[in-house]
N, C-alpha and C positions, 0 to 999 in steps of 0.2 A: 504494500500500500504506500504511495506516494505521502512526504511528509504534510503535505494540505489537503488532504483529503480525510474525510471521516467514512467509516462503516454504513452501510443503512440503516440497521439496528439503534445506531448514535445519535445518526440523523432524526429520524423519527421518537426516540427517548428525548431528544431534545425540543423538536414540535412538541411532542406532549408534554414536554414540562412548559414549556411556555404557556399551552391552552391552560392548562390546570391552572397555573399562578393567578394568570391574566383573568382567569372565568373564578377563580376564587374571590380575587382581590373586587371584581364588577359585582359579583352575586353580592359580597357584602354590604358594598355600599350601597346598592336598592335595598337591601333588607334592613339595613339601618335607618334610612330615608324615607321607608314607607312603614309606619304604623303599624299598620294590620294588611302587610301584604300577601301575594298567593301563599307561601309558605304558614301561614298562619291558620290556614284550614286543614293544616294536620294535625292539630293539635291544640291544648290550650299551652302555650309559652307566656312560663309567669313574668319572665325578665325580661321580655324584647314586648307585652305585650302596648307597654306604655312606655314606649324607650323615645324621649326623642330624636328630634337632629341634628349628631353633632356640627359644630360649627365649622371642622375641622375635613369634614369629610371631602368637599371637594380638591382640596391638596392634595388628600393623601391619595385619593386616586387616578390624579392628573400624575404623580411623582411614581405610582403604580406601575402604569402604563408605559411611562417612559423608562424606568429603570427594566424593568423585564423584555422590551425593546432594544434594549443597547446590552444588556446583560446577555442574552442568548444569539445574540450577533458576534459580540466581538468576544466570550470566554467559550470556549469551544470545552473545556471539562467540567460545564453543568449540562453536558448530553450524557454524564453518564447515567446509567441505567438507575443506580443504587437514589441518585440524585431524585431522578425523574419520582423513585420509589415514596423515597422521605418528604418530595412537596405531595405528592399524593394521599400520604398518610397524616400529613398536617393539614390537609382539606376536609378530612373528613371527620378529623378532630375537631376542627373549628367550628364545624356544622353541625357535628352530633352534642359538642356542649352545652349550647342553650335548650337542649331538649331533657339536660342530665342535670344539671343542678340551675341554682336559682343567679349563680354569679356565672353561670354558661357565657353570657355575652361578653365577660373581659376577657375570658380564653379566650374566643373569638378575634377578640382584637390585641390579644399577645401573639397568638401566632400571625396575624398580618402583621405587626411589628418584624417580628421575626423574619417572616418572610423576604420581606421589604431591606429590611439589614443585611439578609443574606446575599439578596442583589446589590445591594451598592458595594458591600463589601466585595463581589467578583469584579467589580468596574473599578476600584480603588482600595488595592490590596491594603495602601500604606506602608508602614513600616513602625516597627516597634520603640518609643520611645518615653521608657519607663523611668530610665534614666535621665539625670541632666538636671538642670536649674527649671525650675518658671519663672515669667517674668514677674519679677515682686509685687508690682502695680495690680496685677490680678486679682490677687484675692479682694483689694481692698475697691476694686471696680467693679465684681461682682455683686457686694455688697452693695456698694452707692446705687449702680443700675436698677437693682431689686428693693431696695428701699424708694425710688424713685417710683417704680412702677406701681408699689404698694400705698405709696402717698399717693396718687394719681387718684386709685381708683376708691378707695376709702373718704377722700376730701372731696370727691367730686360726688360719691353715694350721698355723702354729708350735706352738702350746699344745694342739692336737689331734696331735698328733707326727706330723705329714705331711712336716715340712722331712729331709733328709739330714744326714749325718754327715761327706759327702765335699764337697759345698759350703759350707751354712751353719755347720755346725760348723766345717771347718777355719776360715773365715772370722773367729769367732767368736773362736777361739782364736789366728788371728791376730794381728786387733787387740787381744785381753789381752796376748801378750806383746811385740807393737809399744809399747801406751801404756809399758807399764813399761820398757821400751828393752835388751826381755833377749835372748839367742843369737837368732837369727830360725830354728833349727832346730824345725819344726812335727811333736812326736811324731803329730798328728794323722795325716799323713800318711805316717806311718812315717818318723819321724826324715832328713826330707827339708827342707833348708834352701827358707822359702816366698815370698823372694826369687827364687831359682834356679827355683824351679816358678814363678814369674809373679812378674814385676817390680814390686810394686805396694808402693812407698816412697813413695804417697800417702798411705794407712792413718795417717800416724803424723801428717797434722794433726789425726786425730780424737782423738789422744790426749788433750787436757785433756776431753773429754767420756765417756773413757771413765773417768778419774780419777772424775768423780761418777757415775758410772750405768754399771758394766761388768756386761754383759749380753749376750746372744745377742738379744732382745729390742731393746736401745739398736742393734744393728748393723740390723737390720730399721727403727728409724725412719729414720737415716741414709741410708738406701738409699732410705725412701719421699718422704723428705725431696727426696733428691736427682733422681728423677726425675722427681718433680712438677714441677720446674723449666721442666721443657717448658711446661707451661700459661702460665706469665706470660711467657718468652721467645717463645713461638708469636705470643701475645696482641699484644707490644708491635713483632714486626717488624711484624705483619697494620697493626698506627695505624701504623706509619710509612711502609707503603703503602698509606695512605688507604682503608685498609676498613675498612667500618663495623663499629662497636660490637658488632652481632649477627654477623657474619659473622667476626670477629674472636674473637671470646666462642665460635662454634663451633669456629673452624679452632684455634682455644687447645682445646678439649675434647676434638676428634676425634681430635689427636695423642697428649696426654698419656692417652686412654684407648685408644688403638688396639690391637688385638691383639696387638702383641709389644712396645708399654710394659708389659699386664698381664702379660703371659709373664715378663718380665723383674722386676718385682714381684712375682709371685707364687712362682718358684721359686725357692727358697732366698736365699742372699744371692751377690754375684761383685763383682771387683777394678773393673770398668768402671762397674755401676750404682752402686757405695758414690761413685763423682767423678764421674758424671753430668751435675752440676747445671756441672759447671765445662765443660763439651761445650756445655748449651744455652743456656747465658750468653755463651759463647764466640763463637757461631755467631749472637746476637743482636748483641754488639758489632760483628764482622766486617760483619752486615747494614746494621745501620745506619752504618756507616764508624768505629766509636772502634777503631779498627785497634791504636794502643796498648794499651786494655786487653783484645779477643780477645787480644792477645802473652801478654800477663801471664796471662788465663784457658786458653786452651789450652794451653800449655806447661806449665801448674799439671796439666791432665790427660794430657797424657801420660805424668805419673808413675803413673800406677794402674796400668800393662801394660808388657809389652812393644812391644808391636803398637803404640801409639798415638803413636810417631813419625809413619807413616807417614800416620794421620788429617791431620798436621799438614802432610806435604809436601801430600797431594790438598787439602787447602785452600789452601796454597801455589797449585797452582799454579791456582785458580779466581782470587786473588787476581793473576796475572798478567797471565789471560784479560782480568778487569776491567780493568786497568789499560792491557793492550794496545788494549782495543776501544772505552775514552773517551779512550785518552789523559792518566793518571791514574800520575802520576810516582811520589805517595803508595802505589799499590796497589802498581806494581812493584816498590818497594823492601823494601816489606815481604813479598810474594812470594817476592822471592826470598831475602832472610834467612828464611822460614819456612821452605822447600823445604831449605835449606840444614840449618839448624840439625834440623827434623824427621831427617833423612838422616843426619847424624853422631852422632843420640841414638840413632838407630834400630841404627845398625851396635854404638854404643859398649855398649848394656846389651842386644844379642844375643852379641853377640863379645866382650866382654869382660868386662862384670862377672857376666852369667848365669853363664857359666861358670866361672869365679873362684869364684861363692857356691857350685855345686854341689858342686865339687871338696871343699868343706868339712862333706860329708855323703852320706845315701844319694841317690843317683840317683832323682829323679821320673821320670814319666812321660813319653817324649818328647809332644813340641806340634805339631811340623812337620807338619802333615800335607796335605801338598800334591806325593803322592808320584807321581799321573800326569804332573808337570814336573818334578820333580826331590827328591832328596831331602834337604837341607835347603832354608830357606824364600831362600835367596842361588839358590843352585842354581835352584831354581823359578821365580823371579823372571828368571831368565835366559830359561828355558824360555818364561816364557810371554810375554816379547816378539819371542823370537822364532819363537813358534809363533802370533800373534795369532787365528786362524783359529779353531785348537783351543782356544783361548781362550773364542774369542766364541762355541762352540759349548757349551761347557761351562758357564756361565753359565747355559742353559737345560735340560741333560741332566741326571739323567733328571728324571719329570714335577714331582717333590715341590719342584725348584728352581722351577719357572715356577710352582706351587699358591700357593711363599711368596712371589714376586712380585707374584701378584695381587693378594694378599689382602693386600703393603703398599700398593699402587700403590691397589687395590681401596677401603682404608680411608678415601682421599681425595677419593674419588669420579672418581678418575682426575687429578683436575686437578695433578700432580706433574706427569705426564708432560706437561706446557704450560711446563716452566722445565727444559729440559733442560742449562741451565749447571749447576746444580746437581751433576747427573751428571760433570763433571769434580771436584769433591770428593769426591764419593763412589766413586770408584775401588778406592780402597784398600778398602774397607768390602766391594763386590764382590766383591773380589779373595780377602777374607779367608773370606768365608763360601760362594759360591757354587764357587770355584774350591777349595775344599777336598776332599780323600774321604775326610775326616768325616762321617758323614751328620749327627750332629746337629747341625752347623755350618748345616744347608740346612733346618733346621726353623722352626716357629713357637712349639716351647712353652721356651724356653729364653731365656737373655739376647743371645744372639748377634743377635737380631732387633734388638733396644733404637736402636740405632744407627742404621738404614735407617729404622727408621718415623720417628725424627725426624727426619732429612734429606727421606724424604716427605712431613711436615708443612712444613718450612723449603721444597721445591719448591712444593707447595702453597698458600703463600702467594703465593710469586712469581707463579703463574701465575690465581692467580684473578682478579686487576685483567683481565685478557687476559681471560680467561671472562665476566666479569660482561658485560664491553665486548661481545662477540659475542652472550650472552644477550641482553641490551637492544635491539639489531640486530633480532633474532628476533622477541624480544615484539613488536616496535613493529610490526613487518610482518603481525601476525597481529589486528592491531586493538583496537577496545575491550575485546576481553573479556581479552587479557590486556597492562597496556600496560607500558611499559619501566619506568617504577616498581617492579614487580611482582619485576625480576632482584633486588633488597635482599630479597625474601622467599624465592623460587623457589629461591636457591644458595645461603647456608646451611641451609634446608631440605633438599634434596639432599645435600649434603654430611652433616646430621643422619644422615638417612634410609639414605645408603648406609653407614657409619661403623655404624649400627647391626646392618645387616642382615652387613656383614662379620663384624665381632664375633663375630654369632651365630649364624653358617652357612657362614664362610666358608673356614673349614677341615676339618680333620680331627675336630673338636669344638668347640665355642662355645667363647669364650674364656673364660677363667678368672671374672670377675667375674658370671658369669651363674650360677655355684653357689657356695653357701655350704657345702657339703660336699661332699669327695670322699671314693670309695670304698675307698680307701686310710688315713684317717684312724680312729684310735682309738677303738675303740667306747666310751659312756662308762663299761662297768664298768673295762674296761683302762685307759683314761683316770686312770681313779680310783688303779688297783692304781700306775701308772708314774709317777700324779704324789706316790707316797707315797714310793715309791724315789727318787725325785727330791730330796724332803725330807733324808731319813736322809742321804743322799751331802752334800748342800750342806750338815748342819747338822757333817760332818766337818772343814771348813776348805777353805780352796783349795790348802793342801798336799797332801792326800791323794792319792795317784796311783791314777787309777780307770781302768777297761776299761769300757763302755759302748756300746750296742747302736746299730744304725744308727735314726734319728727319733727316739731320747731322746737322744742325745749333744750334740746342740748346745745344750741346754737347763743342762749342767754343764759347756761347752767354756770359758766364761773364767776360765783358769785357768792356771797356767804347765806342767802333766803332763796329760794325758789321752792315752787309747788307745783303737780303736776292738777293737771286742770279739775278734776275731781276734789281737789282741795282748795276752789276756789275761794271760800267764806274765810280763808285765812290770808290772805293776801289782797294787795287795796290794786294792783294792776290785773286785766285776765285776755289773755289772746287768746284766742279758736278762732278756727275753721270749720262754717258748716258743712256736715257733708261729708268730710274728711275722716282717719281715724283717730280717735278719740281713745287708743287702749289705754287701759281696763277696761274703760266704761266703753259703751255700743256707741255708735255713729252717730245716732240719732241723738246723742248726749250734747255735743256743743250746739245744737239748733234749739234744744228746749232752754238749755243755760243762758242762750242767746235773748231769749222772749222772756225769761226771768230778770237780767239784768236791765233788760230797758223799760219793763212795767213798773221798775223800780228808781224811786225819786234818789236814792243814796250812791245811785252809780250812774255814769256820766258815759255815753259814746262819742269816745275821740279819735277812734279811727275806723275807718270805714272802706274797703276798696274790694271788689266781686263778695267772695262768701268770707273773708276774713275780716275782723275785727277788733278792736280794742275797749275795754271798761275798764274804768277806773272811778274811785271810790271820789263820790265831788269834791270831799275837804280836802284831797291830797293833790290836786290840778289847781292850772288856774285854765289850762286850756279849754278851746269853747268848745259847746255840744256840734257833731256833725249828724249830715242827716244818713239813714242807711241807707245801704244799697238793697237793692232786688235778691243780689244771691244772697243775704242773708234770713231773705225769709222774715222778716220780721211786721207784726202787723203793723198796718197804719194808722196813725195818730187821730184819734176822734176828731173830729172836724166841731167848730163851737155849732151851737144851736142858735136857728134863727125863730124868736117865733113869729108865728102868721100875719097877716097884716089885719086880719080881722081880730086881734086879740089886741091891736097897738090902742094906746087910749087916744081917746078925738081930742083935737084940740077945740078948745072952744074961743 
């Protein structure tokens, strides 16, 4: 046989691996794209049956097309047979998993990642370079870029009044009266000391930053600030386990933007993502052995919560495991002072100072919510070692726990599950979200995710030296067309590819980052009318005690009085929007509060534009009444009475 020439047998292995790829990579994305399409009269499919569309899918199968186009052109050793074998058998994987479990559709979209990695990596072997310097500038450009991205999209949810009243706001108003070091009693939250509701005597090193720039706004960079962190601590463990620059630069990007970092930047602000940055600097130091300063950084975080003792013991006791399994005197000692000290912070600020501070005010809302084992979280913790069973079953019941497992485990392209030490730190983190009956504890759009996805990244790392190792195995055995070189492009690639496609199909919704608008946000006349009420309030002082609708209140929360609009009769200011949401209270609340304050001689309307509005108490203005508008709905003023002209007395 002529050295350009192939076999028939090659030739035709190779058309068919192309049909298969090609008719794979197509079928998927109609089946993503279509709802309830033909394939759906096979059967009831519980996960693809409300699946939307991701945002992402036209790229991936314009980059589809093309790579499997140039890939079976120009590498003439993905004809061989074994090849044609293994895309065959990854197709029908793909297809038979959403029929087979509930998280079927992220296999689906790991093996097109895969697929897709496999082709680029035959058109650009690369070369290995595990070795060498990165550019220093790097990590600390990851970070800015990702913090950048995170401010974008969180400030701008904010100034469309999408944030809350009950997270960002209180948060907001938190930290104004943390900097200034006044009562910690949050009227926000109904005159509920916000210590006692959540431990977080972190707050007040942000204080000289909020001395220049106190804002609802400054708490939202803070928070973007600080989860960005992930990107350059991701970055710097992946160099100090000798992966390369690109695969380091991804496994840094796939974290810090993974579905429940953006959940956790995007909804409002919370006590854990505002000290973030002190978790993944922590867990970098830990990595690389500076065991003294993880001391110094995680113990700095466990002041944000209450809960984040216990971070500190399940890292305790991985640092034991370590020390037990090299032989590593250094780990154990700091082991076991972590486990220790984590444990008596943990009892000291549930049992004793929480409640100390509550007693000093109204009653928040209990926290414990981990009532299938017991009912406080001491209680529980009893339960659940010695129920281990019911434990380890509930971890996966019911399905929305295993959806948000996938889709962090999913984000990494699985390769977490390859460093299952990791899993002994992350206990508690388990413990906290899945073993709850909270459901929004087991979701994906909140901050409670934040934490898993980057111990998923942090496994991630660990395990991809092992992957790249076994990839390179693979390659080699499959010949020229793709050789072990190839694994430096093929797996961050992969990694790119699934991280994408999780993102943006792998839940209940694409994640956050994938829209610049939600439907919940301010349309811009309303926009308009609330950022004028917003004006009048702030240009009153930050004395002024106001009542304040839910998604405008954070926006006047730093301040040392605010109320949310149900606690209007304690406050001499009150903004609503009719129409709009009012939570707690129904919708219908600021439109009847509306026809209450103006039936009433002791409050004054001073501002007026579409359905939003302003009262205020008459002693506390000198501004004059305006008349309402239409979208507030409000009755009109009796008109005077004229009487009859037969009743006028005659002159005489």
């Amino acid at each position: 046989m002529r050295g350009g020439e192939q076999p028939l047998a090659a030739r035709v292995a190779s058309a068919g691996t192309a049909v298969v790829a090609v008719a794979f990579l197509a079928a998927w994305a109609v089946r993503v794209l279509s709802r309830r399409g033909a394939l759906d009269q096979l059967g009831s499919v519980r996960a693809l049956d409300s699946l939307p569309t991701p945002a992402a899918t036209p790229y991936v199968v314009a980059a589809a097309a093309l790579l499997c186009a140039l890939a079976f052109v120009r590498r003439r050793g993905l004809a061989q047979p074994r090849v044609a074998a293994g895309a065959v058998g990854l197709t029908l994987l793909a297809y038979a998993a959403p029929f087979l479990t509930v998280v079927g559709h992220q296999v689906l979209l790991l093996v097109a990642a895969l697929v897709l990695a496999a082709l680029a990596g035959a058109l650009t072997p690369g070369r290995e370079s595990g070795e060498g310097e990165h550019p220093r500038w790097l990590p600390w450009a990851l970070w800015a870029g990702v913090a950048a991205v995170n401010a974008a999209y969180s400030v701008h949810r904010q100034d469309w009044y999408g944030s809350g009243s009950w997270d960002h706001g209180c948060m907001t108003h938190n930290f104004y009266r943390a900097s200034r070091f006044m009562e910690t009693v949050s009227t926000v939250l109904g005159d509920v000391d916000f210590l006692g509701d959540h431990f977080m005597v972190g707050i007040y090193l942000y204080a000289p930053i909020f001395w220049v720039a106190s804002s609802a706004t400054t708490v939202l960079v803070i928070q973007a600030v600080n989860l960005a962190a992930t990107a350059p601590a991701i970055f710097l463990m992946a160099r100090h386990h000798r992966i390369s620059t690109g695969g380091a630069t991804v496994l840094a990007l796939t974290t810090a933007l993974s579905f429940g970092m953006q959940s956790g930047t995007y909804f409002d602000s919370h006590e854990i993502t505002v000290g973030f940055g002190f978790l993944a600097w922590g867990l970098w130091a830990f990595e690389t052995g500076r065991l003294r300063a993880a001391t110094a950084l995680l113990f700095t975080f466990a002041l944000f919560k209450e809960s984040l003792g216990a971070y500190v013991v399940g890292l305790g006791l991985l640092a034991l495991w370590r020390g037990a399994s090299q032989r590593d005197r250094r780990h154990l000692l700091y082991g076991a002072g972590w486990i220790a000290w984590g444990a008596i912070w943990f009892v000291l600020v549930n049992r004793v100072f929480m409640p100390t501070l509550i007693a000093r005010a109204n009653l928040p809302e209990p926290h414990e919510t981990f009532g299938d084992f017991g009912p406080t979280v001491f209680a529980a913790a009893v339960g659940i070692v010695t129920h281990p069973v019911k434990a380890l079953a509930a971890v996966f019941v019911p399905d929305p726990k295993l959806v948000s497992l996938g889709v962090t485990l999913g984000g990494t392209g699985g390769l977490a599950l390859f460093s299952p030490q990791v899993g002994i730190a992350a206990l508690p983190l388990f413990a906290e979200r899945f073993l709850s009956s909270k459901e929004t504890m087991w979701e994906m759009g909140y901050h409670y995710a934040t934490s898993l996805s980057l111990y998923a990244g942090w496994a991630a790392v660990r395990g991809y030296p092992w992957a790249r190792s076994v990839l390179r195995r693979a390659l080699r055995r499959l010949g020229a067309g793709l050789p072990a070189r190839a694994a430096d492009v093929v797996l961050p690639a992969y990694l790119a590819l699934a991280a994408l496609g999780i993102t943006g199909v792998g839940y209940k919704h694409p994640s956050n980052f994938f829209r610049w608008r939600e439907s919940y946000f301010a349309s811009p006349e309303t926009k308009a009318d609330q950022d004028g009420a917003v004006a009048l309030l702030a240009a009153q002082g930050r004395g002024a005690r106001l009542a304040v609708q839910n998604r405008v209140l954070p926006l006047l929360a730093d301040r040392p009085v605010i109320y949310r609009l149900g606690d209007w009769a304690k406050a001499d200011w009150v903004l609503l929007t009719v129409g709009a949401s009012a939570w707690p209270w129904d919708d219908g609340f600021p439109g009847r509060l509306a026809r209450d304050l103006a039936r009433n001689a002791d409050w004054r309307l001073v501002y007026a534009s579409g359905a939003t509005a302003v009262f205020v108490r008459a002693e506390k203005t000198t501004l004059e009444a305006v008349a309402p508008t239409p979208g507030l709905k409000l009755p009109a003023p009796p008109k005077p009475s004229t009487p009859p002209m037969n009743s006028l007395p005659r002159l005489k």
